[in-house]
N, C-alpha and C positions, 0 to 999 in steps of 0.2 A: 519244339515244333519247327520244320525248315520253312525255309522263306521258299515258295515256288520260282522259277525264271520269270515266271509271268506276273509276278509281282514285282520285280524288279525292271522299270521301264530308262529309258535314255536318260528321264528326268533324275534318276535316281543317282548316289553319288559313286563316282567310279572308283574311290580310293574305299574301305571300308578297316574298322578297328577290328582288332583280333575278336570282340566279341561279336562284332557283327559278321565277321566271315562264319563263326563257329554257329549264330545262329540262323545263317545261310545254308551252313553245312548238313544241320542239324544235330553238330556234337558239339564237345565241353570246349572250353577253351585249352586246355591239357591237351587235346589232340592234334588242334590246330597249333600248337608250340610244338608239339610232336611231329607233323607235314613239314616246317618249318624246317626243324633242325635234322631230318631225314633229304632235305635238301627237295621234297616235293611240290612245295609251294613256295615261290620267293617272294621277298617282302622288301617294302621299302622304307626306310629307318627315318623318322620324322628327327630332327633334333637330339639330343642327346637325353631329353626325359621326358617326351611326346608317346617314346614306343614304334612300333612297327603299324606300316599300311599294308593293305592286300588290295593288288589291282582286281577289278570282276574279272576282267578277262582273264585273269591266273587260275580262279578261282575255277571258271568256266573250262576251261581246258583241261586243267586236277581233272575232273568230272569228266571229260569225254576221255579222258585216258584210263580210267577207272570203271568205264563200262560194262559191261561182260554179253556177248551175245551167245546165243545158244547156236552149236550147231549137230543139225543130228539127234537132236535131244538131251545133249551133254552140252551144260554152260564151259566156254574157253574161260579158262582163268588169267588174269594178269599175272604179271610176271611175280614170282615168288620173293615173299619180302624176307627181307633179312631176322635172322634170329635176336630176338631181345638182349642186351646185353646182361640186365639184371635178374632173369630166372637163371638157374642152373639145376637140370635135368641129370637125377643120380642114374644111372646106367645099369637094367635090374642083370 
């Protein structure tokens, strides 16, 4: 279940662990390593076996870039993501 913005007030902490971005996000932590290394979300490297931090407001930003507004009645899509490397599609 995602955390709403509205639960998350000043008092709250600005740095967050990859599991608590993911359940900010509302996905696995596999995805949020996936934002990560797609170079979508940057993170800040605590020590050498602390792990990665995530600012909110990185997080926050992800999120308004990721929006989709409808116009017309056809939703605009973000820009197209790159092909997976690990499927490969036999060509019928």
């Amino acid at each position: 279940m995602a955390i709403s913005l509205e639960q998350h007030t000043e008092s709250a902490p600005r740095l967050l662990t990859i599991m608590e971005a993911a359940k900010f996000l509302g996905c696995s932590r596999a995805n949020v390593y996936g934002l990560i290394d797609a170079g979508e979300l940057p993170v800040i490297a605590i020590g050498k076996s602390r792990g990665y931090r995530i600012d909110r407001r990185d997080i926050e930003e992800f999120l308004q870039r990721r929006k989709i507004h409808k116009q017309g009645g056809k939703p605009t899509q973000p820009a197209p993501r790159p092909r997976l490397k690990h499927i490969k599609l036999n060509p019928s």
